[in-house]
GUMAR-364115 format. One line per 10 residues: number of its first residue (from 0); for each residue z, x, y of N, C-alpha, C. Coordinates in pm, whole numbers, padded with zeros to 5 digits. Layout:
<rs>
NUM = Z,X,Y,Z,X,Y,Z,X,Y  ... $
</rs>
This chain:
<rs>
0 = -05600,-15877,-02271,-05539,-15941,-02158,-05501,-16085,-02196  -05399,-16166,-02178,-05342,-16284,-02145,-05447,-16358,-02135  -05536,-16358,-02023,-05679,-16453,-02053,-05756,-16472,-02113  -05762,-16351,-02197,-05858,-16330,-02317,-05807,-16412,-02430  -05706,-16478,-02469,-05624,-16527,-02568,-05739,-16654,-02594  -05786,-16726,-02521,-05849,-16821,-02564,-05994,-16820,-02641  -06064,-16661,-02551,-06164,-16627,-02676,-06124,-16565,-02800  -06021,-16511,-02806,-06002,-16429,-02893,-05939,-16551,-03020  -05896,-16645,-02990,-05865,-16794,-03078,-06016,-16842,-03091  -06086,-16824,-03032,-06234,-16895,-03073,-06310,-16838,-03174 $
10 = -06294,-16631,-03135,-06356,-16587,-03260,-06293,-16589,-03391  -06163,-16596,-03441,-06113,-16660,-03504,-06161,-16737,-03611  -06179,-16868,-03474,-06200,-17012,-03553,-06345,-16964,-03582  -06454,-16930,-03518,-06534,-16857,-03611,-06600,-16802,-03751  -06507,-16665,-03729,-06452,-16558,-03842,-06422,-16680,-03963  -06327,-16751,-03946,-06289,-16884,-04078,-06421,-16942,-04059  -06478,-17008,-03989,-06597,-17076,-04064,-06677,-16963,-04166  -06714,-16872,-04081,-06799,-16774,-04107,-06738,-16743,-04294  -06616,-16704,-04312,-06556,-16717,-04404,-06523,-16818,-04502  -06585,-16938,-04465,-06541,-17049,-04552,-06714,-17072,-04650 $
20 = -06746,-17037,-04528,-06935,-17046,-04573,-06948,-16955,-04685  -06915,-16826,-04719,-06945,-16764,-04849,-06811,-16822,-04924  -06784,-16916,-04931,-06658,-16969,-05008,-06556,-16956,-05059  -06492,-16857,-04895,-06361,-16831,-04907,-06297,-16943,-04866  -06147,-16962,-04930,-06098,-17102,-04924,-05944,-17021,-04885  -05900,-17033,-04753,-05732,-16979,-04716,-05661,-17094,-04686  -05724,-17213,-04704,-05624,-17316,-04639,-05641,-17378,-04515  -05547,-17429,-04469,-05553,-17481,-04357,-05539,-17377,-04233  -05633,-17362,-04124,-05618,-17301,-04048,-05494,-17284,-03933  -05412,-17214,-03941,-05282,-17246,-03830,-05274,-17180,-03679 $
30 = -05370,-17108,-03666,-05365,-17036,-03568,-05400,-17062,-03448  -05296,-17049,-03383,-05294,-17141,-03212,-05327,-17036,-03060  -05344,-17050,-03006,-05366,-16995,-02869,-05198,-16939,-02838  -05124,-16995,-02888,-05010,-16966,-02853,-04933,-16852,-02945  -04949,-16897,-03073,-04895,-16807,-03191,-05021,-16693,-03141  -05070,-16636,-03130,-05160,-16516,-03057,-05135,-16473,-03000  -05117,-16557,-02854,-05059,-16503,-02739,-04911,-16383,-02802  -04865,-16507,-02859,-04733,-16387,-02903,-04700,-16296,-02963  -04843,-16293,-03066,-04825,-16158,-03202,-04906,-16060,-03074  -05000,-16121,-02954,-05055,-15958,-02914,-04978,-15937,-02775 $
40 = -04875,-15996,-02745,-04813,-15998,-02603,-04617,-15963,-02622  -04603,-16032,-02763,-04468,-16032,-02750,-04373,-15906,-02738  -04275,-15918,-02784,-04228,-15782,-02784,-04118,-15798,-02925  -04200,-15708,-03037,-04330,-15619,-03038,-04406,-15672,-03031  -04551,-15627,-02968,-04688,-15693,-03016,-04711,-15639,-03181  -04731,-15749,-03278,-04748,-15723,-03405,-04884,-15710,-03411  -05000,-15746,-03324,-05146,-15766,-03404,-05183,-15706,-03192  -05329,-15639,-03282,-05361,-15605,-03159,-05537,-15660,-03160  -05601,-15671,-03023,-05769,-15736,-03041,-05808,-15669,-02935  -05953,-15639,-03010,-06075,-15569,-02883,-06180,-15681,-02878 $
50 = -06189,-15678,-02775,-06318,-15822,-02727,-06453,-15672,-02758  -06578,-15721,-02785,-06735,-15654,-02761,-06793,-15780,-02637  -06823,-15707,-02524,-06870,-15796,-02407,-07005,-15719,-02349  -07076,-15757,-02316,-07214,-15790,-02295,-07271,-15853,-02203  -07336,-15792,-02037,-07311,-15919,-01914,-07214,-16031,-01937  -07110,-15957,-01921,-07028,-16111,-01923,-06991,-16174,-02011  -07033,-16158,-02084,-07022,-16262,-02268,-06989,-16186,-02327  -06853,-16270,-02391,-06812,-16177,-02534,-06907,-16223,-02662  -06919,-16115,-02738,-07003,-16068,-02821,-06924,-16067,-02977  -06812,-16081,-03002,-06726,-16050,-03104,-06595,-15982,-03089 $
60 = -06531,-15972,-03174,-06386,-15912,-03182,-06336,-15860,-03298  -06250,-15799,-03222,-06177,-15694,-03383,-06064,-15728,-03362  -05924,-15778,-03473,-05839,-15780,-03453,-05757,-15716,-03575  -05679,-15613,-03521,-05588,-15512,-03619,-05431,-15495,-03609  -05383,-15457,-03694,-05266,-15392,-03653,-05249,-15270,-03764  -05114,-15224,-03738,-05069,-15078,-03764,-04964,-15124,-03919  -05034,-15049,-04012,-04923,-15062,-04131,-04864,-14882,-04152  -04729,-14869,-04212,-04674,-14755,-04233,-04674,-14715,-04326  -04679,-14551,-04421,-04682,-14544,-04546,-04568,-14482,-04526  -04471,-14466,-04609,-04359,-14396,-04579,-04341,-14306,-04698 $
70 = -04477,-14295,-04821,-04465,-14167,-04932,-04585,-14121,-04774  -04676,-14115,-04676,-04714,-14025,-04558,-04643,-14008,-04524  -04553,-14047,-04429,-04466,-14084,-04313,-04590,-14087,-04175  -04652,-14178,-04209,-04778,-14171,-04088,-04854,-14331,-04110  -04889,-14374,-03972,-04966,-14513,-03963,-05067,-14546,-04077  -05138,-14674,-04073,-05291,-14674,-04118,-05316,-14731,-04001  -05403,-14805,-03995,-05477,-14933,-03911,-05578,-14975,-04024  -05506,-15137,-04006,-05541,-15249,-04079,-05645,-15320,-03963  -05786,-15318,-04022,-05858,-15409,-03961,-05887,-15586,-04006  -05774,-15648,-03952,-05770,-15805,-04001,-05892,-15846,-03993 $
80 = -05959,-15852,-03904,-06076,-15942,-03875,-06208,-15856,-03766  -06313,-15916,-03821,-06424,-15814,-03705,-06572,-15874,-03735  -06569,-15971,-03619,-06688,-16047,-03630,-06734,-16089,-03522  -06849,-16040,-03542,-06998,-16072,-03445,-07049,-16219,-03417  -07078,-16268,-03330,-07164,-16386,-03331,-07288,-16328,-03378  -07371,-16430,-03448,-07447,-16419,-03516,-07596,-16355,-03402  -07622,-16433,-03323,-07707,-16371,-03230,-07685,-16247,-03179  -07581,-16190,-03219,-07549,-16080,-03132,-07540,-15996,-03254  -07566,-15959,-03342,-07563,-15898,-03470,-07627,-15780,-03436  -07671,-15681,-03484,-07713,-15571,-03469,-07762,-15495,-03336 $
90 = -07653,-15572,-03214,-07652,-15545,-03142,-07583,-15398,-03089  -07553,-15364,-03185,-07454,-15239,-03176,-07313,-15288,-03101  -07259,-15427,-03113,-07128,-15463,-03093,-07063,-15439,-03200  -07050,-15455,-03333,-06989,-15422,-03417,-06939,-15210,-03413  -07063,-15195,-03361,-07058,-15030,-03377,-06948,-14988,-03283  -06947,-15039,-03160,-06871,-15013,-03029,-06724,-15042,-03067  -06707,-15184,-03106,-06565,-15205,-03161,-06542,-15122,-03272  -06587,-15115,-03408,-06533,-14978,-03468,-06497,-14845,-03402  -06618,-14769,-03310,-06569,-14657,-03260,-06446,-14684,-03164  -06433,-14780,-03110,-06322,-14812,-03007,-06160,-14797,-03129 $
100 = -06196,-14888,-03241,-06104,-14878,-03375,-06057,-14691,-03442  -06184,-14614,-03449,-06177,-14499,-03467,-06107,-14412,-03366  -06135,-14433,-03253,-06066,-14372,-03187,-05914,-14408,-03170  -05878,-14561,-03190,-05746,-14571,-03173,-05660,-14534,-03253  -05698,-14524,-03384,-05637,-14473,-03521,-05615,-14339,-03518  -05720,-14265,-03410,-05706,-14083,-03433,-05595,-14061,-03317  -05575,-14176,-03209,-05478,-14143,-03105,-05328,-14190,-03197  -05317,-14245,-03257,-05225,-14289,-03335,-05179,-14252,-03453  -05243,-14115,-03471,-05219,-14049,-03621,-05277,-14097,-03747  -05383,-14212,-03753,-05356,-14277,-03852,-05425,-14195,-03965 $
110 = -05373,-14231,-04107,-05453,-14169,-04211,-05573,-14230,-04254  -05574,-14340,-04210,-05716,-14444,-04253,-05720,-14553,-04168  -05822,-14627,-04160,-05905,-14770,-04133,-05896,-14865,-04285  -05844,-14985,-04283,-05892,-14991,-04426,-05904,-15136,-04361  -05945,-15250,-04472,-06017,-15391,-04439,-06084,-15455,-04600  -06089,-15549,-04583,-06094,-15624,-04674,-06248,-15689,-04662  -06373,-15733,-04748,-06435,-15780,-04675,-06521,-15861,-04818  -06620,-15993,-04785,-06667,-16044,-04891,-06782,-16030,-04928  -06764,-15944,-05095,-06906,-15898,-05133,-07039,-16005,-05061  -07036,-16135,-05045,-07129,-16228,-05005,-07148,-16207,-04896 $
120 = -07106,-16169,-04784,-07113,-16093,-04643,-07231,-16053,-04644  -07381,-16051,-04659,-07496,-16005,-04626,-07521,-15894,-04552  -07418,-15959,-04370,-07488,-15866,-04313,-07410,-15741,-04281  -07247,-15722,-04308,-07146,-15673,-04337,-07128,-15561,-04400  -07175,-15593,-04552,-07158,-15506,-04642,-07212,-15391,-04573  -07361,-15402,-04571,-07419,-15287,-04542,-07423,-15200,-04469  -07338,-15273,-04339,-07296,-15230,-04230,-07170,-15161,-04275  -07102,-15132,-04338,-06986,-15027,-04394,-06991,-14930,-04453  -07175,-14991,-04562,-07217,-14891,-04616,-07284,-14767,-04559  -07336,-14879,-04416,-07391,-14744,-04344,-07292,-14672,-04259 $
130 = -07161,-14705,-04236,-07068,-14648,-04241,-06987,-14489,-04275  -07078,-14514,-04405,-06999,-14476,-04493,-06857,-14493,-04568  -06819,-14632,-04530,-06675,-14614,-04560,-06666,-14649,-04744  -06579,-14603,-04733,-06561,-14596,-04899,-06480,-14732,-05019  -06577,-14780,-05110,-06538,-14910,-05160,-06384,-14851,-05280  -06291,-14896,-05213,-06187,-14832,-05259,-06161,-14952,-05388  -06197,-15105,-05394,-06190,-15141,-05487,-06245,-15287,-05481  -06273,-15303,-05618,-06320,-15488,-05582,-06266,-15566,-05681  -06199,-15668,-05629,-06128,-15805,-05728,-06244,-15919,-05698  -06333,-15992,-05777,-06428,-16102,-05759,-06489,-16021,-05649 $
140 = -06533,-16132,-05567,-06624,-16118,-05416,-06554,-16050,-05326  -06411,-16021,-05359,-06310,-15937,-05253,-06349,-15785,-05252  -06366,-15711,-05154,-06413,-15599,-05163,-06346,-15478,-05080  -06258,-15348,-05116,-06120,-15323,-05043,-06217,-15176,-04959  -06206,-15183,-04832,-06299,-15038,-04793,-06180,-14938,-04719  -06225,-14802,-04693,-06155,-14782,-04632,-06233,-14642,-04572  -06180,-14556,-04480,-06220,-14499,-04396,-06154,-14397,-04320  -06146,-14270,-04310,-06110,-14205,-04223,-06111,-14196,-04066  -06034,-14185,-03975,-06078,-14223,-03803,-06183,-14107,-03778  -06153,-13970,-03856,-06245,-13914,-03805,-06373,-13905,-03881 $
150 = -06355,-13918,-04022,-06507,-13978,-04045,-06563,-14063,-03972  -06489,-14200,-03939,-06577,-14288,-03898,-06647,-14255,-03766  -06578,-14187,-03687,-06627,-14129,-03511,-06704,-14029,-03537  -06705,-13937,-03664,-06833,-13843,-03712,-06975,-13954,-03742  -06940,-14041,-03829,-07072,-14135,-03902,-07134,-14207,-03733  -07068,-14250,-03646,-07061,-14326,-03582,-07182,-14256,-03471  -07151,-14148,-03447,-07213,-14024,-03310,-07357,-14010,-03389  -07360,-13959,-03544,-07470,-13961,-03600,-07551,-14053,-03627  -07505,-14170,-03626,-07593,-14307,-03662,-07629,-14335,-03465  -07582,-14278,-03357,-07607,-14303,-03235,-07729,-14203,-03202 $
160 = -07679,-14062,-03262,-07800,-13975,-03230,-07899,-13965,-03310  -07929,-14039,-03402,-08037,-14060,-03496,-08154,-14185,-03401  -08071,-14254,-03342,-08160,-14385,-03286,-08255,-14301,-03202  -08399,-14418,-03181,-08537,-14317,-03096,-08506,-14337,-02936  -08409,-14409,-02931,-08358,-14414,-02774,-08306,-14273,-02715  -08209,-14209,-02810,-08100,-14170,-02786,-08138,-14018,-02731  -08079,-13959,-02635,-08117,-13863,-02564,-08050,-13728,-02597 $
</rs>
């Protein structure tokens, strides 16, 4: 939503700290409340974002868009960014926004999930690994994953019905 534009610029500015701390270096940050507004509102919307909310409080965000293969002739979904506040970590917000991601990719044909992420990521990695998604390649600390929609909504139901809550 339109109102959401201002958290969704906060997790962001975030996501870059969060990213500068294992010593990724992109530069100067340019990204405005406004240039947002327009990649997820304009016409086309180029980039799309899921808030994770929690009484009231957002909890993190995913922000993606749709790339084309044209040796498929079928979508992917590119996951740009997907980060938790730190207190809110294994809160199963990360889990919710992926399956929300899985499912949008299987309504959309896509052939994969794929994302970029930094071996130094602690709490990340493992979280893909438990995933399952697959380390398709690594340049330095850069690490390339990727994922099927319906693997991931298979891994996703099983890592839900494994918990001692779960009914």
């Amino acid at each position: 939503m339109p109102a959401d534009v201002a958290t969704v610029v906060g997790f962001i500015e975030k996501k870059a700290a969060f990213d500068r701390s294992l010593g990724y270096d992109f530069g100067t940050l340019e990204t405005t409340a406004e240039r947002i507004s327009k990649a997820l509102f304009g016409v086309p919307a180029f980039a799309h974002a899921l808030l994770a909310i929690a009484d009231e409080q957002p909890l993190g965000f995913a922000f993606y868009h749709y790339r084309f293969s044209s040796f498929k002739a079928r979508p992917n979904l590119w996951l740009d960014d997907l980060y938790i506040d730190a207190k809110a970590r294994r809160s199963g917000a990360g889990m919710a926004l992926m399956s929300v991601l899985a499912s949008e990719a299987a309504m959309h044909d896509c052939t994969h999930i794929a994302w970029t992420a930094n071996a130094k990521n602690t709490s990340g990695v493992p979280f893909y690994t438990k995933l399952n998604a697959t380390l398709i390649s690594e340049n330095g600390s850069r690490l390339d994953y990727s994922i099927t929609p319906e693997l991931l909504a298979r891994r996703i139901a099983e890592i839900i019905a494994a918990q001692p809550d779960a009914s």
